[in-house]
N, C-alpha and C positions, 0 to 999 in steps of 0.2 A: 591460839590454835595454829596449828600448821598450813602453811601459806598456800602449800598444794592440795591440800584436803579442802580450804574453803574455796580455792578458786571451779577445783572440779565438784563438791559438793550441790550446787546450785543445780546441773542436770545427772547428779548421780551418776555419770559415764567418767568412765575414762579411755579418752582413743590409744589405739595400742596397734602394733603392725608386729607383723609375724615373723619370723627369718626362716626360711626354710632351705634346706639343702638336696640337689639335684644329682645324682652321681651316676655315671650310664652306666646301662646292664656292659654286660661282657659281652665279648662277641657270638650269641647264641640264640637262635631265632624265638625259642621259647620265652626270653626272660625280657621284663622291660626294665626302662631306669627306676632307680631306686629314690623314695623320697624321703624328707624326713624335717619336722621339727625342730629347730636347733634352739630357738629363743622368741622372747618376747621381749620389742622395746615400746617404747613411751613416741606415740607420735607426733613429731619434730612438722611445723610449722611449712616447711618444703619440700614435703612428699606430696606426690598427686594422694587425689583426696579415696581412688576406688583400686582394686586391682592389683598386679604386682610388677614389677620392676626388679632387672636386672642388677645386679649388686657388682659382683664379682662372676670371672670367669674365669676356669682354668684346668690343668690334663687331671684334676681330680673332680670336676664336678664343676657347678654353676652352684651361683649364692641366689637367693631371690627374698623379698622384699615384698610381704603382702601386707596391702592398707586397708583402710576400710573398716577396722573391727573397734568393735567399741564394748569394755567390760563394764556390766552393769550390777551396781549391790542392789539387791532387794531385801525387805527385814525378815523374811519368813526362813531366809537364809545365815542368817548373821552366826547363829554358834557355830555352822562348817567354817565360817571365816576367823573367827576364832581360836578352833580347833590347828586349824591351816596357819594359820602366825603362828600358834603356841609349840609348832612340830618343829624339829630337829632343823628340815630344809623346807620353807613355806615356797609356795608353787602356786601356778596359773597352771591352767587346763586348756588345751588349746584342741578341738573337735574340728576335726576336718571330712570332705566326703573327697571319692577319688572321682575326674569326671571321666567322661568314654572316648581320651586320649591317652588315659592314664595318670594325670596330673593331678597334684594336690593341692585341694583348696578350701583352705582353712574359713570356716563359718559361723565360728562360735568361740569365745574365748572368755575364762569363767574363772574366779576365785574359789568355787563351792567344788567339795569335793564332790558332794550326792548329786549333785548334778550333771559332774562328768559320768560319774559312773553308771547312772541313766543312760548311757549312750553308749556304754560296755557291751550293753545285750543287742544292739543294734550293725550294722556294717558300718557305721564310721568309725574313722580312727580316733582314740584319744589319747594324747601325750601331754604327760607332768614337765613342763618347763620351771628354772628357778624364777622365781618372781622378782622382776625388775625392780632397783632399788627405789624410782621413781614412783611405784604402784604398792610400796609396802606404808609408808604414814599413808595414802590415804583410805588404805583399808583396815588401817587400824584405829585413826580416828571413825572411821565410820560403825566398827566395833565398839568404841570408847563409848559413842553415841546411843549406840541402841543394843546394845547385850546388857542383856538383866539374864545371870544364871538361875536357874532355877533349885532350889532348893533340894539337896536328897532327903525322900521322905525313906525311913527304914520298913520294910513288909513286916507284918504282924504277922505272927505265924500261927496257923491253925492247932488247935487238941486235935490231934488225929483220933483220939481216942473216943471222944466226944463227940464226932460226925459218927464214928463207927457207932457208937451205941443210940444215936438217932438213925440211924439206917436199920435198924434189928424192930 
């Protein structure tokens, strides 16, 4: 089995840090800076462990670097993971809230599609990043694991005509 599925399979996490991109508003008292989602990487051993950190900076914007997040399989989820590897472009969900300086801070970061989209009807943000190539075996072995597809059963279709004439 794949060496990064069994090492992270023991607490079903996998740690993950955020890349978020910073770009200031224009010069207009109305509008603030602009935020946004760029990526999800695999967290590397020498990042502080909470928070975010300054990456890059430059006359297009600041890079930031948020840690702390940890994607969790659960098995009541496994055919959106599935579903999610078996699609064109497999993706992580990255749920963020904005706080009351206007920053964005990512709190949730998800393989399931239905679980993002739970949070659709809500005021937070959520954005489809590509999925790190680090975080694709082990959510595939974890699919490998526990998806048992369920059989199509075909619908039996009613005599329409035969409710009709118990109805008379």
């Amino acid at each position: 089995m794949n060496a990064v599925y069994e090492q992270e399979n023991a607490v079903t996490g996998f740690q993950v840090a955020v890349m978020i991109k910073r770009r200031p508003a224009p010069p207009k008292p109305w509008l603030r800076d602009s935020w946004q989602v760029t990526g999800v990487v695999a967290k590397s051993q020498g990042l502080p462990a909470n928070g975010s950190i300054l990456v890059h900076s430059g006359p297009d914007g600041d890079d930031y670097l948020w840690n702390g997040l940890t994607i969790r399989l659960h098995k009541d989820e496994v055919e959106s993971y599935y579903h999610n590897l078996m699609s064109d472009r497999p993706c992580v969900y990255v749920i963020s809230s904005t706080n009351a300086q206007g920053i964005l801070e990512p709190f949730l970061v998800s393989a399931c599609f239905d679980e993002a989209s739970a949070y659709t009807d809500t005021e937070e943000s959520v954005e489809a990043v590509p999925m790190p190539p680090e975080l694709y075996p082990w959510v595939e072995g974890y699919v490998l694991t526990h998806y048992v597809p369920e059989p199509r059963v075909k619908r039996q279709r009613r005599d329409w005509k035969e409710s009709d004439r118990e109805q008379r």
